[in-house]
matplotlib code that plots the C-alpha trace (Angstrom):
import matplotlib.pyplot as plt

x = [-22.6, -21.9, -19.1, -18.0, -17.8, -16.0, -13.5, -13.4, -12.7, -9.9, -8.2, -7.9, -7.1, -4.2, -5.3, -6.2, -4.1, -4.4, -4.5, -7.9, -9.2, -8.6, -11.0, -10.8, -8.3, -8.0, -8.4, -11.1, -10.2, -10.3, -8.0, -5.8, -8.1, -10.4, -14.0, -13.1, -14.5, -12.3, -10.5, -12.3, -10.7, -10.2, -10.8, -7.8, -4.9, -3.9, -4.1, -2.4, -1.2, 0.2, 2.5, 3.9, 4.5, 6.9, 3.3, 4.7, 4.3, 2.5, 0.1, -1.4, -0.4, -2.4, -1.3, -2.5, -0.9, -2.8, -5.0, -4.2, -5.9, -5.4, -2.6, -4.5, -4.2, -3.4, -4.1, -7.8, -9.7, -10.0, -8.5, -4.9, -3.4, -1.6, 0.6, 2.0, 0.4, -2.6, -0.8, -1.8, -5.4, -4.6, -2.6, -5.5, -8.0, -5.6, -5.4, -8.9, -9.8, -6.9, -5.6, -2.2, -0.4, 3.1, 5.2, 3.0, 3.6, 0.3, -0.6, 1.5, 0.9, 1.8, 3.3, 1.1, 2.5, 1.3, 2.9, 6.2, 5.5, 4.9, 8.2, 10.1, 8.6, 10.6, 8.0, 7.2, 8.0, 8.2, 9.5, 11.3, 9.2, 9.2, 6.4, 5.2, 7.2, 5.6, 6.1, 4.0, 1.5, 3.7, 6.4, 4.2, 3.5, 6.9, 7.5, 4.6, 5.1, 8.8, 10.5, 6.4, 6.7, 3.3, 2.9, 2.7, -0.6, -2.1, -1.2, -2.6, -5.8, -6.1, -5.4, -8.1, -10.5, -10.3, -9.8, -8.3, -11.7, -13.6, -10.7, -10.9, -14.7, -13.5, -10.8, -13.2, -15.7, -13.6, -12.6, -16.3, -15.9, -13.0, -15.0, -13.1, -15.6, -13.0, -11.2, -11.3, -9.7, -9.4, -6.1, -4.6, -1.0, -1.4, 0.3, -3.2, -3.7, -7.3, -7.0, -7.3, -7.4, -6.9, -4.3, -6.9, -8.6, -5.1, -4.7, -7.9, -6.0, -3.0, -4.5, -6.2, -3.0, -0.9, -3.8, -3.3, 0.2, 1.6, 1.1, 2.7, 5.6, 5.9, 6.4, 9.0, 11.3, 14.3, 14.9, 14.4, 15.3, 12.9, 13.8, 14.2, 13.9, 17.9, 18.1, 18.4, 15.3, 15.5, 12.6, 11.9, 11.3, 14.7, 13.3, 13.5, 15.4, 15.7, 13.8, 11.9, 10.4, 8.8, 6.8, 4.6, 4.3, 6.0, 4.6, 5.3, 4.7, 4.7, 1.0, 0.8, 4.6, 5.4, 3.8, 4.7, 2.9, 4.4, 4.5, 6.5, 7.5, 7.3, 8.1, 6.6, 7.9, 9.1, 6.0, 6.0, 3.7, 2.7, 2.4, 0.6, 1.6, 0.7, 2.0, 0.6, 1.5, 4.7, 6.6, 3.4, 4.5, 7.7, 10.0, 9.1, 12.7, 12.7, 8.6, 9.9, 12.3, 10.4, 8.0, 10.9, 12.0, 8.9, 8.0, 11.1, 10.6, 7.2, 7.9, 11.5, 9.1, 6.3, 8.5, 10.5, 7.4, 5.0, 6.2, 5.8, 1.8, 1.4, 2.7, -0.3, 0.3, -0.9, 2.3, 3.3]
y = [-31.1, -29.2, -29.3, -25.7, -26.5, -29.9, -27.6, -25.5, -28.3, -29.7, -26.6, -26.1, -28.9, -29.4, -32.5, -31.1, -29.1, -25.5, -25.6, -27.6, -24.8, -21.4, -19.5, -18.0, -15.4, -13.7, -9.6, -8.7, -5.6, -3.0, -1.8, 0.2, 0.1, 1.6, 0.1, -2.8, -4.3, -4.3, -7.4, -9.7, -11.4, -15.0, -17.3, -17.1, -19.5, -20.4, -19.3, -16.7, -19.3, -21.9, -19.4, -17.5, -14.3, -11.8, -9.3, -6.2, -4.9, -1.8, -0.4, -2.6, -5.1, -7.3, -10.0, -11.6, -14.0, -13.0, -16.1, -18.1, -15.5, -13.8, -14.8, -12.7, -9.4, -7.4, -4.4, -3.7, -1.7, 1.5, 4.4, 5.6, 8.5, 6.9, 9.6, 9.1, 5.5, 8.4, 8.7, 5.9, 6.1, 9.6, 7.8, 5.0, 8.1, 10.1, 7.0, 5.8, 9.2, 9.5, 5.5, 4.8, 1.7, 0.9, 2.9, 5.9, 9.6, 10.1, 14.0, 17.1, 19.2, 22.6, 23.2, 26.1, 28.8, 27.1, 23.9, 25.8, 27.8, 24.6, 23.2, 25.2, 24.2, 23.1, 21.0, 18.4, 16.2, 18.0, 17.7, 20.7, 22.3, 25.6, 27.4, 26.9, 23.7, 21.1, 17.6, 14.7, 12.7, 9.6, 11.9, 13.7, 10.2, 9.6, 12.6, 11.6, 7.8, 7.5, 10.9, 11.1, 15.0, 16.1, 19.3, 16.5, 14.9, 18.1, 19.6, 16.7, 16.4, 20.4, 19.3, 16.5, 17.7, 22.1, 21.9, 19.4, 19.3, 18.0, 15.2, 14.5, 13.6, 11.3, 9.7, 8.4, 7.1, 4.7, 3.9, 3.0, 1.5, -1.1, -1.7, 0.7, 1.3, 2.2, 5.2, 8.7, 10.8, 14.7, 15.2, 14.2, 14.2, 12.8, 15.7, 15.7, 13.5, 13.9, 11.5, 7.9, 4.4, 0.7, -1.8, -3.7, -1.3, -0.4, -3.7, -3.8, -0.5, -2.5, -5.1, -2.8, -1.1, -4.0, -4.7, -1.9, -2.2, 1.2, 2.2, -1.5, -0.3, 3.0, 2.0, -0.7, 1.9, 2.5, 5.6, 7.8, 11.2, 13.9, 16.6, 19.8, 18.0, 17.7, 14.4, 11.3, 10.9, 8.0, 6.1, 6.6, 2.7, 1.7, -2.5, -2.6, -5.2, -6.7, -9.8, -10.3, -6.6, -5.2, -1.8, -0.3, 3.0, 4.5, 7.2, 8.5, 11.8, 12.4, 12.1, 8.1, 7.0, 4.9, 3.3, 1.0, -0.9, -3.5, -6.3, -8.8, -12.6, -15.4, -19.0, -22.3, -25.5, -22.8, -21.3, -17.2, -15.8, -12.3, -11.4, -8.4, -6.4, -3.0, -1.9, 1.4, 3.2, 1.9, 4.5, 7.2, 10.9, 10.3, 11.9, 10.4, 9.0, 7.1, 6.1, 5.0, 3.1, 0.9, 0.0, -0.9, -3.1, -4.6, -5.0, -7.1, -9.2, -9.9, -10.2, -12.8, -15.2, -15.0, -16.4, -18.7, -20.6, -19.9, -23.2, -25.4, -23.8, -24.6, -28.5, -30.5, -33.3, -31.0, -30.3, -27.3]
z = [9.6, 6.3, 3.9, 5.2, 8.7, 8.3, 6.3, 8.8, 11.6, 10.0, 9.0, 12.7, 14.2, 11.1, 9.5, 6.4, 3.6, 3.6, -0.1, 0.0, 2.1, 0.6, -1.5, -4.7, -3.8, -7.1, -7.6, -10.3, -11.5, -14.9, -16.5, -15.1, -12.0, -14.1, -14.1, -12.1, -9.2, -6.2, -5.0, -2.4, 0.1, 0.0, 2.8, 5.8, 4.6, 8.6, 11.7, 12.9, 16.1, 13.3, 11.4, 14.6, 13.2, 14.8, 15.1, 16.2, 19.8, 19.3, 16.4, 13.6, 11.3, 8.6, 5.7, 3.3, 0.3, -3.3, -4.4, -1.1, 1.5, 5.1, 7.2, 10.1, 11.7, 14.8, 16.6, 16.3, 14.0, 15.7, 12.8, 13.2, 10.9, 8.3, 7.0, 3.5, 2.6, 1.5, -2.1, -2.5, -2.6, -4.7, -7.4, -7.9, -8.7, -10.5, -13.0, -12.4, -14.2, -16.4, -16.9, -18.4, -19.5, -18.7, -20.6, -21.6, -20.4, -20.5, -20.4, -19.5, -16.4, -15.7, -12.3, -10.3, -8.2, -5.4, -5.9, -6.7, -3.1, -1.4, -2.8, -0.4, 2.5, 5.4, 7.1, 5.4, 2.5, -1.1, -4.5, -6.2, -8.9, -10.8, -11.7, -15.0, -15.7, -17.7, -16.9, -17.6, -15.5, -15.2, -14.0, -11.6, -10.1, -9.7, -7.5, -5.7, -5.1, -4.6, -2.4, -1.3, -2.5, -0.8, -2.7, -5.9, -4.4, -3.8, -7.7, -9.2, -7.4, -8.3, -11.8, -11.6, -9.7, -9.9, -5.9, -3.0, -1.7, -4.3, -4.8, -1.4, -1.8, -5.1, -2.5, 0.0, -2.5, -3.6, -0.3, -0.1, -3.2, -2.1, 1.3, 3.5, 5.9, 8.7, 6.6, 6.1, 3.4, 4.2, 2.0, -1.0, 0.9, 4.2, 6.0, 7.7, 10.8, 10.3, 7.7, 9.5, 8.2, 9.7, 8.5, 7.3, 5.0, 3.6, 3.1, 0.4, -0.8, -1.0, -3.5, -5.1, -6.1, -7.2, -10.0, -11.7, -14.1, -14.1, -10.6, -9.7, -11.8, -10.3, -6.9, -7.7, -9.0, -6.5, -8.2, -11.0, -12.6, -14.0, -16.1, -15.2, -11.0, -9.1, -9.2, -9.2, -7.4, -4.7, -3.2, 0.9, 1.0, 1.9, 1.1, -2.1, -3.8, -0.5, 1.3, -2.4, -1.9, -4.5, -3.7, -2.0, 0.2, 3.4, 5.7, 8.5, 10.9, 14.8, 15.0, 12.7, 13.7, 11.0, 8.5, 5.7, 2.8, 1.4, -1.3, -1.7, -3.2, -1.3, -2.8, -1.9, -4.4, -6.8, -7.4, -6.3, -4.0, -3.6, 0.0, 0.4, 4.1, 5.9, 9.4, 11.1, 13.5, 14.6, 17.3, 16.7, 19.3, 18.7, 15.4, 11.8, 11.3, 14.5, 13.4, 9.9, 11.2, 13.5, 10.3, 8.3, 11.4, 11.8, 8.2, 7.6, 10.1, 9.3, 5.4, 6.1, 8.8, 6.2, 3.3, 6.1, 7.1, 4.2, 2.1, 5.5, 6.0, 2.3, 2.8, 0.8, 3.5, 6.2, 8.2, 9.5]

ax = plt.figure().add_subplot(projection="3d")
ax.plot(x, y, z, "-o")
ax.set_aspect("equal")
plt.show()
Protein backbone atom coordinates (compact mmCIF):
# COMPACT_ATOMS: atom_id res chain seq x y z
CA UNK A 1 0.00 0.00 0.00
CA UNK A 2 1.57 3.49 -0.63
CA UNK A 3 2.61 6.19 1.67
CA UNK A 4 -0.54 8.32 0.61
CA UNK A 5 -3.03 5.80 1.36
CA UNK A 6 -1.48 4.67 4.80
CA UNK A 7 -1.83 8.53 5.49
CA UNK A 8 -4.93 8.45 4.52
CA UNK A 9 -6.01 5.31 6.74
CA UNK A 10 -4.80 6.64 9.77
CA UNK A 11 -6.06 10.06 9.41
CA UNK A 12 -9.43 8.33 9.53
CA UNK A 13 -9.46 6.00 11.87
CA UNK A 14 -7.55 8.86 14.42
CA UNK A 15 -4.34 7.23 15.12
CA UNK A 16 -2.23 9.61 13.45
CA UNK A 17 -1.65 13.52 14.00
CA UNK A 18 -3.41 15.78 11.69
CA UNK A 19 -0.36 17.81 11.53
CA UNK A 20 1.58 14.90 9.82
CA UNK A 21 -1.17 14.85 7.31
CA UNK A 22 -1.82 18.24 5.88
CA UNK A 23 -0.39 19.64 2.66
CA UNK A 24 1.36 22.58 1.87
CA UNK A 25 -1.43 24.90 2.53
CA UNK A 26 0.29 28.13 1.75
CA UNK A 27 -1.24 30.93 -0.91
CA UNK A 28 1.20 31.85 -3.82
CA UNK A 29 0.38 34.99 -4.81
CA UNK A 30 1.78 38.63 -6.49
CA UNK A 31 1.74 41.44 -5.37
CA UNK A 32 -1.02 43.01 -4.61
CA UNK A 33 -2.77 40.04 -6.22
CA UNK A 34 -1.18 41.13 -9.10
CA UNK A 35 0.67 38.52 -11.31
CA UNK A 36 0.24 35.82 -8.79
CA UNK A 37 -0.90 32.45 -8.99
CA UNK A 38 -4.00 31.75 -7.07
CA UNK A 39 -3.90 29.84 -3.78
CA UNK A 40 -4.27 25.98 -3.85
CA UNK A 41 -5.89 24.14 -1.46
CA UNK A 42 -4.16 22.00 0.94
CA UNK A 43 -5.05 18.58 1.83
CA UNK A 44 -8.41 18.36 4.35
CA UNK A 45 -7.17 18.88 8.03
CA UNK A 46 -10.18 16.44 9.50
CA UNK A 47 -13.17 15.22 8.92
CA UNK A 48 -16.03 17.01 8.87
CA UNK A 49 -17.63 13.96 11.45
CA UNK A 50 -14.44 14.65 14.01
CA UNK A 51 -14.87 18.47 14.40
CA UNK A 52 -18.86 18.43 14.64
CA UNK A 53 -19.49 21.62 13.31
CA UNK A 54 -22.80 23.52 14.00
CA UNK A 55 -23.26 23.21 9.60
CA UNK A 56 -26.07 25.27 9.10
CA UNK A 57 -29.64 23.85 8.24
CA UNK A 58 -30.23 25.29 4.96
CA UNK A 59 -27.87 26.85 2.10
CA UNK A 60 -24.07 26.34 1.94
CA UNK A 61 -21.19 26.52 4.11
CA UNK A 62 -17.30 25.70 3.47
CA UNK A 63 -13.95 26.22 5.77
CA UNK A 64 -10.78 25.97 5.56
CA UNK A 65 -7.66 26.89 8.11
CA UNK A 66 -4.67 28.83 5.84
CA UNK A 67 -1.57 26.44 5.66
CA UNK A 68 -3.41 23.49 7.59
CA UNK A 69 -6.40 22.84 4.82
CA UNK A 70 -10.27 22.08 4.47
CA UNK A 71 -12.29 21.47 7.44
CA UNK A 72 -15.15 20.33 4.84
CA UNK A 73 -18.25 21.69 3.30
CA UNK A 74 -21.99 21.50 2.98
CA UNK A 75 -24.79 22.12 0.82
CA UNK A 76 -23.79 20.96 -2.63
CA UNK A 77 -22.32 22.76 -5.42
CA UNK A 78 -25.26 23.77 -7.37
CA UNK A 79 -24.85 28.01 -7.89
CA UNK A 80 -26.90 30.30 -5.57
CA UNK A 81 -26.97 34.23 -5.99
CA UNK A 82 -24.57 35.58 -3.73
CA UNK A 83 -25.57 39.15 -3.47
CA UNK A 84 -22.89 41.60 -2.16
CA UNK A 85 -19.92 38.98 -1.55
CA UNK A 86 -19.59 40.13 -5.73
CA UNK A 87 -17.37 43.26 -4.61
CA UNK A 88 -15.28 41.18 -3.80
CA UNK A 89 -14.24 39.67 -6.94
CA UNK A 90 -14.64 43.61 -8.29
CA UNK A 91 -12.11 44.92 -5.81
CA UNK A 92 -9.39 42.06 -6.62
CA UNK A 93 -9.60 43.36 -10.46
CA UNK A 94 -9.79 46.87 -9.66
CA UNK A 95 -6.31 46.41 -7.85
CA UNK A 96 -5.12 43.61 -10.06
CA UNK A 97 -5.17 46.49 -12.83
CA UNK A 98 -4.38 49.34 -10.68
CA UNK A 99 -2.35 47.70 -7.40
CA UNK A 100 -1.81 49.66 -4.28
CA UNK A 101 0.13 49.14 -1.09
CA UNK A 102 -1.16 49.83 2.30
CA UNK A 103 -1.22 53.24 2.81
CA UNK A 104 -1.35 54.74 -0.71
CA UNK A 105 -4.39 56.71 -2.20
CA UNK A 106 -3.57 55.56 -5.29
CA UNK A 107 -5.39 57.63 -8.19
CA UNK A 108 -8.29 60.12 -8.05
CA UNK A 109 -11.66 59.40 -9.65
CA UNK A 110 -14.22 61.59 -10.75
CA UNK A 111 -17.74 60.72 -9.63
CA UNK A 112 -20.18 60.36 -13.03
CA UNK A 113 -23.66 61.58 -13.29
CA UNK A 114 -24.71 58.25 -13.14
CA UNK A 115 -23.13 57.24 -10.09
CA UNK A 116 -24.40 60.49 -8.48
CA UNK A 117 -28.20 59.39 -9.99
CA UNK A 118 -27.66 55.95 -8.63
CA UNK A 119 -26.86 57.45 -5.19
CA UNK A 120 -30.41 58.21 -4.61
CA UNK A 121 -31.79 55.15 -5.15
CA UNK A 122 -34.12 53.70 -2.73
CA UNK A 123 -33.68 50.03 -3.70
CA UNK A 124 -30.70 48.95 -2.95
CA UNK A 125 -27.48 49.62 -1.16
CA UNK A 126 -25.53 53.00 -2.21
CA UNK A 127 -23.11 55.43 -1.15
CA UNK A 128 -23.73 59.29 -1.41
CA UNK A 129 -21.74 60.93 -4.16
CA UNK A 130 -21.94 64.23 -6.04
CA UNK A 131 -21.27 64.54 -9.40
CA UNK A 132 -18.00 65.63 -10.31
CA UNK A 133 -16.45 64.87 -6.87
CA UNK A 134 -12.94 63.60 -6.84
CA UNK A 135 -11.97 61.06 -4.43
CA UNK A 136 -9.31 58.56 -4.60
CA UNK A 137 -9.30 54.85 -5.44
CA UNK A 138 -8.54 53.70 -1.95
CA UNK A 139 -11.52 55.83 -0.91
CA UNK A 140 -13.74 54.50 -3.59
CA UNK A 141 -12.95 51.02 -2.19
CA UNK A 142 -14.01 51.98 1.02
CA UNK A 143 -17.41 52.94 -0.09
CA UNK A 144 -17.52 49.86 -1.87
CA UNK A 145 -16.23 47.21 0.74
CA UNK A 146 -17.58 48.54 3.97
CA UNK A 147 -21.57 50.26 3.61
CA UNK A 148 -21.37 47.73 0.15
CA UNK A 149 -22.48 51.14 -1.86
CA UNK A 150 -23.42 49.29 -5.26
CA UNK A 151 -23.39 52.32 -7.45
CA UNK A 152 -19.35 52.28 -6.17
CA UNK A 153 -18.66 48.79 -7.95
CA UNK A 154 -20.42 49.82 -10.89
CA UNK A 155 -18.30 53.52 -11.18
CA UNK A 156 -15.14 51.89 -10.85
CA UNK A 157 -15.55 49.13 -13.21
CA UNK A 158 -16.71 52.07 -15.74
CA UNK A 159 -13.50 53.75 -14.70
CA UNK A 160 -11.48 50.52 -15.33
CA UNK A 161 -12.94 49.09 -17.94
CA UNK A 162 -15.07 52.21 -20.21
CA UNK A 163 -18.30 49.90 -19.51
CA UNK A 164 -19.88 47.27 -16.78
CA UNK A 165 -19.80 44.90 -19.43
CA UNK A 166 -16.47 44.64 -20.48
CA UNK A 167 -15.50 44.46 -16.46
CA UNK A 168 -17.86 41.92 -16.09
CA UNK A 169 -15.92 39.79 -18.85
CA UNK A 170 -12.46 40.75 -16.69
CA UNK A 171 -14.49 39.42 -13.43
CA UNK A 172 -15.22 36.00 -14.56
CA UNK A 173 -11.73 35.46 -16.07
CA UNK A 174 -10.23 35.50 -13.03
CA UNK A 175 -12.79 33.51 -11.54
CA UNK A 176 -11.41 31.01 -14.18
CA UNK A 177 -8.25 32.10 -13.13
CA UNK A 178 -8.73 31.06 -9.16
CA UNK A 179 -10.54 27.68 -10.41
CA UNK A 180 -14.07 28.91 -10.08
CA UNK A 181 -15.58 26.72 -12.34
CA UNK A 182 -19.12 26.87 -10.56
CA UNK A 183 -19.49 30.95 -10.81
CA UNK A 184 -20.87 33.48 -12.90
CA UNK A 185 -20.19 37.16 -12.84
CA UNK A 186 -22.97 39.44 -14.74
CA UNK A 187 -22.38 42.55 -12.39
CA UNK A 188 -19.94 44.44 -10.68
CA UNK A 189 -22.54 45.04 -7.61
CA UNK A 190 -24.34 41.99 -7.01
CA UNK A 191 -27.81 43.61 -7.17
CA UNK A 192 -28.12 40.94 -10.00
CA UNK A 193 -29.37 37.47 -9.05
CA UNK A 194 -28.06 36.25 -12.25
CA UNK A 195 -24.86 36.37 -10.83
CA UNK A 196 -24.33 32.83 -9.02
CA UNK A 197 -21.47 31.23 -7.16
CA UNK A 198 -21.00 28.19 -4.64
CA UNK A 199 -19.48 28.49 -1.11
CA UNK A 200 -16.79 26.73 -2.35
CA UNK A 201 -15.65 28.87 -5.18
CA UNK A 202 -15.98 31.92 -2.79
CA UNK A 203 -14.06 30.23 -0.61
CA UNK A 204 -10.84 30.28 -3.34
CA UNK A 205 -12.14 34.04 -3.68
CA UNK A 206 -11.86 34.19 -0.08
CA UNK A 207 -8.09 33.33 -0.04
CA UNK A 208 -7.42 34.98 -2.82
CA UNK A 209 -8.43 38.16 -1.11
CA UNK A 210 -6.74 37.90 2.23
CA UNK A 211 -3.24 37.74 0.04
CA UNK A 212 -3.45 40.82 -1.13
CA UNK A 213 -2.37 43.64 1.79
CA UNK A 214 -4.55 46.55 1.04
CA UNK A 215 -7.77 44.89 0.25
CA UNK A 216 -7.00 42.67 3.66
CA UNK A 217 -6.88 46.12 5.34
CA UNK A 218 -9.86 47.54 3.84
CA UNK A 219 -12.23 45.05 4.94
CA UNK A 220 -10.96 45.02 8.54
CA UNK A 221 -11.91 48.51 8.96
CA UNK A 222 -15.13 48.87 11.25
CA UNK A 223 -15.56 52.26 9.94
CA UNK A 224 -14.24 55.07 8.14
CA UNK A 225 -14.96 58.66 7.00
CA UNK A 226 -14.49 60.14 3.38
CA UNK A 227 -14.41 63.60 2.51
CA UNK A 228 -16.89 65.33 1.16
CA UNK A 229 -19.25 61.56 2.14
CA UNK A 230 -21.85 62.17 5.66
CA UNK A 231 -20.16 60.12 7.62
CA UNK A 232 -18.68 58.15 9.62
CA UNK A 233 -19.01 55.38 7.39
CA UNK A 234 -19.79 51.99 9.24
CA UNK A 235 -19.10 48.52 8.01
CA UNK A 236 -22.45 46.13 7.32
CA UNK A 237 -20.36 43.20 8.94
CA UNK A 238 -21.59 43.65 12.35
CA UNK A 239 -18.41 40.62 13.51
CA UNK A 240 -15.84 42.63 13.62
CA UNK A 241 -13.68 42.77 16.52
CA UNK A 242 -15.71 39.96 17.83
CA UNK A 243 -15.01 36.01 18.05
CA UNK A 244 -11.22 36.97 16.51
CA UNK A 245 -13.04 38.43 13.27
CA UNK A 246 -11.14 40.11 11.02
CA UNK A 247 -12.91 40.88 7.52
CA UNK A 248 -14.40 39.84 4.96
CA UNK A 249 -17.81 40.58 2.93
CA UNK A 250 -21.66 40.49 3.72
CA UNK A 251 -24.47 40.25 1.06
CA UNK A 252 -27.61 39.77 1.07
CA UNK A 253 -31.10 40.22 -1.19
CA UNK A 254 -34.49 38.33 -1.30
CA UNK A 255 -33.44 36.32 -4.18
CA UNK A 256 -29.46 34.90 -2.23
CA UNK A 257 -30.83 35.43 1.61
CA UNK A 258 -27.87 35.97 3.31
CA UNK A 259 -24.56 35.65 2.76
CA UNK A 260 -21.32 36.26 4.61
CA UNK A 261 -17.53 35.81 4.10
CA UNK A 262 -15.51 35.67 6.70
CA UNK A 263 -11.94 35.45 8.26
CA UNK A 264 -10.94 35.01 11.28
CA UNK A 265 -8.07 33.81 14.12
CA UNK A 266 -8.12 30.77 15.68
CA UNK A 267 -5.28 29.70 18.23
CA UNK A 268 -3.90 26.27 18.86
CA UNK A 269 -0.61 26.23 21.56
CA UNK A 270 -0.46 30.02 20.95
CA UNK A 271 0.21 29.93 17.54
CA UNK A 272 -2.78 31.96 15.26
CA UNK A 273 -4.62 30.47 12.71
CA UNK A 274 -6.43 32.04 10.02
CA UNK A 275 -9.72 30.35 9.40
CA UNK A 276 -11.04 31.19 6.22
CA UNK A 277 -15.38 30.83 6.11
CA UNK A 278 -18.28 31.61 3.55
CA UNK A 279 -22.02 30.90 4.22
CA UNK A 280 -24.70 31.30 1.26
CA UNK A 281 -27.81 31.53 1.13
CA UNK A 282 -28.97 31.60 4.53
CA UNK A 283 -33.05 32.52 4.79
CA UNK A 284 -32.97 33.18 0.67
CA UNK A 285 -37.30 34.62 -0.45
CA UNK A 286 -37.46 36.03 2.55
CA UNK A 287 -36.29 40.15 3.42
CA UNK A 288 -32.39 40.84 3.36
CA UNK A 289 -32.31 41.97 7.04
CA UNK A 290 -33.97 38.80 8.23
CA UNK A 291 -31.36 36.87 5.38
CA UNK A 292 -28.35 38.77 6.94
CA UNK A 293 -29.11 37.96 10.06
CA UNK A 294 -29.29 34.27 9.77
CA UNK A 295 -25.50 34.39 8.11
CA UNK A 296 -24.33 36.41 10.99
CA UNK A 297 -26.06 33.65 13.26
CA UNK A 298 -24.69 30.94 11.50
CA UNK A 299 -21.30 32.39 10.83
CA UNK A 300 -20.62 32.78 14.55
CA UNK A 301 -21.45 29.65 15.40
CA UNK A 302 -19.39 28.12 12.96
CA UNK A 303 -16.36 30.52 13.56
CA UNK A 304 -16.60 30.11 17.99
CA UNK A 305 -16.90 25.90 17.45
CA UNK A 306 -14.07 26.14 14.93
CA UNK A 307 -11.68 28.02 17.36
CA UNK A 308 -13.36 25.81 20.45
CA UNK A 309 -12.28 22.50 18.93
CA UNK A 310 -9.59 23.50 16.48
CA UNK A 311 -6.55 23.10 19.21
CA UNK A 312 -8.00 19.50 20.24
CA UNK A 313 -8.01 18.38 16.04
CA UNK A 314 -4.58 19.86 15.97
CA UNK A 315 -3.32 17.63 19.30
CA UNK A 316 0.18 16.06 17.80
CA UNK A 317 -0.78 12.92 19.94
CA UNK A 318 -3.68 12.25 17.79
CA UNK A 319 -6.66 13.12 20.14
CA UNK A 320 -9.55 14.70 19.37
Amino acid sequence: MGGRTIRRSRVLRGAVSLLAIVGAGGCAAGRDGEGGSAPTEAAQVAPVDRLRLPWPAEGQASITVEGLGSLGSKGGRRPVPIASLTKVMTALVILKEHPLAVGEPGLRITVDEQAAQESRSLSESTAPLQAGQRLTQRQFLELMLLPSGNNVARLLARWDAGSEEAFVDKMNRAALGLGMAHTRYTGASGIEPTTTSTADDQLKLARQAMHVPVLRAVVAMRSTTVPGVPGPIINTNRLLGRSGVIGLKTGSSTPAGGALMWAAWARSGGKPHLVLGVVLAQRASTTPVEGLEAAFERSEALIEAVQERLPAALDTKGRV
